[in-house]
Every structure is written in structure tokens, then in C-alpha cells.
C-alpha positions in Angstrom: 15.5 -5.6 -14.9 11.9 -3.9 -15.0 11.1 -2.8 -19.0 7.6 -1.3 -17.6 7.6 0.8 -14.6 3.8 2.8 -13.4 3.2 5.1 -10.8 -0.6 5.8 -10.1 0.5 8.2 -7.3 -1.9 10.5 -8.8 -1.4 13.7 -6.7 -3.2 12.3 -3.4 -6.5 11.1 -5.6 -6.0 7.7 -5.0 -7.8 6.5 -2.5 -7.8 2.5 -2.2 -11.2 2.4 -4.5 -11.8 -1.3 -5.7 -12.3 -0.3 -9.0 -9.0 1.3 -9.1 -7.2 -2.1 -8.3 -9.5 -3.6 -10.6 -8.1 -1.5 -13.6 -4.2 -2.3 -12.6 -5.2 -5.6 -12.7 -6.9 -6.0 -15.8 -4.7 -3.5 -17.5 -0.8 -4.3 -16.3 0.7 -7.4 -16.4 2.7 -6.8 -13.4 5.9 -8.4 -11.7 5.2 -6.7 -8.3 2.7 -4.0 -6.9 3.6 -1.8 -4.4 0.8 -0.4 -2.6 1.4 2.5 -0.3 -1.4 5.1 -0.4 -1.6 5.9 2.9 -0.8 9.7 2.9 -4.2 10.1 0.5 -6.7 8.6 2.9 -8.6 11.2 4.0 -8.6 9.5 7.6 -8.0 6.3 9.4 -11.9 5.5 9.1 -11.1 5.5 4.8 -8.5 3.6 5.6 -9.7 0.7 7.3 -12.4 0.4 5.1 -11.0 0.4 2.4 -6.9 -0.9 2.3 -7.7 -4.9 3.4 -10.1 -4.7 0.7 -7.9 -3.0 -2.3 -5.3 -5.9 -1.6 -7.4 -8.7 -1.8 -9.1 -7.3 -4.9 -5.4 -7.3 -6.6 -5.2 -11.1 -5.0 -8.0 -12.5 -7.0 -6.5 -11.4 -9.9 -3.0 -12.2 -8.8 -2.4 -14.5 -6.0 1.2 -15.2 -6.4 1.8 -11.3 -7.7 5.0 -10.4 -5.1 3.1 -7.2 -3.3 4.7 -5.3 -0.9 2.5 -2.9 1.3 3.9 0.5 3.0 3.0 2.7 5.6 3.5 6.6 5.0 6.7 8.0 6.6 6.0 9.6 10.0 8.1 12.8 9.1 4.7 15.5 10.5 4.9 14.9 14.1 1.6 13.2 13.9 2.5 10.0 15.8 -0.6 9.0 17.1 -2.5 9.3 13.8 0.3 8.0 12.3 0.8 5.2 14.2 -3.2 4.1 13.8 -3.0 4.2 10.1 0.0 2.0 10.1 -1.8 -0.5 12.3 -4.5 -0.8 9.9 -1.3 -1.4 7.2 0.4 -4.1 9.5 -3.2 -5.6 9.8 -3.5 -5.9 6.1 -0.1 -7.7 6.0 -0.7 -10.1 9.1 -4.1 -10.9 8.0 -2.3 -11.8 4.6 0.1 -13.9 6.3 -1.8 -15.5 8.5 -4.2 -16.7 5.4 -0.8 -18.0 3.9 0.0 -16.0 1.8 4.0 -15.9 1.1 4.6 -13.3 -1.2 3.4 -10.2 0.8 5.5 -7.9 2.6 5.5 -5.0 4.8 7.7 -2.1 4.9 7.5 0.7 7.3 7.6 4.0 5.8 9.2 5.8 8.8 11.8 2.9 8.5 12.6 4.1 4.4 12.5 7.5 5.1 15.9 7.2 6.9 17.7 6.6 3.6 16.0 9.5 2.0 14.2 11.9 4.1 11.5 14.0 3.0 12.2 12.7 -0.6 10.4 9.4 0.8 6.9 10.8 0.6 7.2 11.0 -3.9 
């Protein structure tokens, strides 16, 4: 199956910087990226600013690179945050989509954590 496997979760310091996705890129040779950051940005603001862009920095380097994009679980009770953030997720996807790109997909985290609870969020 997968000989390589990296997890850059990085104890809520990653943030969705370009530079970041810059270094995967230049440094992996990948078979699929998942990106789901969501719990580290600091608010929905962070977010939007910086998520759209993070993806389309991996697509220059990779634009047939299966990527799937996640939204955090919704496990806190924070629903209407919550549900902004994953917006600004779906938005990233759609855009994608819409542009034509086929190898993108969503997964909503609130829809995972039902196979694994609070064990979702590592």
C-alpha cells in the first residue's frame, strides 16, 4: 500500500502558511495530501485567507496529486463557528471543482467523527 506515511499535524502550529505547502511539495513525492488543519486556525478570518490559497499552492506543484480536504469534527458545541469554518472548507472544494479539477474531495469532519469519536481530532 503506502511505504511512506507524514503527518505534519504539528501540535496546532500549522497554520495553512504557503511556505509550508511549499516544503511538502518540494520535499515529498506524495500519492495523496490530506489537508485538514482546521482546528489550528486561530479564527475563521485565518482561515479564509489562507486555506484556498495553501491548496492551490500544492496544485502548481501537483495538479493531478489526489487531495482530499476536511473540516474539523464539530464535537465542542461550537456550531455556528463551526459551521463558518467549514464553509470556507466546502468553498475551497467547490471552487476546485468548479475550475475542473477531478481529483479533489471533501470530507466532513463531523461526518468521520461518527466512526471514531473524539479520537477523530488526532
Amino acid at each position: 500500500m503506502f511505504d511512506k506515511y507524514y503527518n505534519y499535524g504539528m501540535a496546532g502550529s500549522c497554520r495553512g502558511e504557503v511556505r509550508f505547502a511549499e516544503y511538502i511539495c518540494e520535499n515529498h513525492d506524495m500519492s495523496m495530501l490530506l489537508i485538514g488543519y482546521d482546528h489550528n486556525a486561530l479564527n475563521v478570518e485565518e482561515l479564509e485567507e489562507r486555506h484556498e490559497r495553501f491548496f492551490k499552492t500544492v496544485r502548481k506543484y501537483h495538479p493531478e496529486l489526489p487531495v482530499l480536504i476536511m473540516s474539523k469534527p464539530d464535537l465542542f458545541n461550537d456550531h455556528v463557528n463551526n459551521s463558518l469554518r467549514r464553509d470556507v472548507i466546502y468553498r475551497t472544494y467547490s471552487n476546485a471543482q468548479r475550475e475542473g479539477d477531478k481529483n479533489v474531495y471533501f470530507i466532513h469532519g463531523t461526518e468521520l467523527s461518527k466512526f471514531c469519536g473524539n479520537d477523530g481530532t488526532v
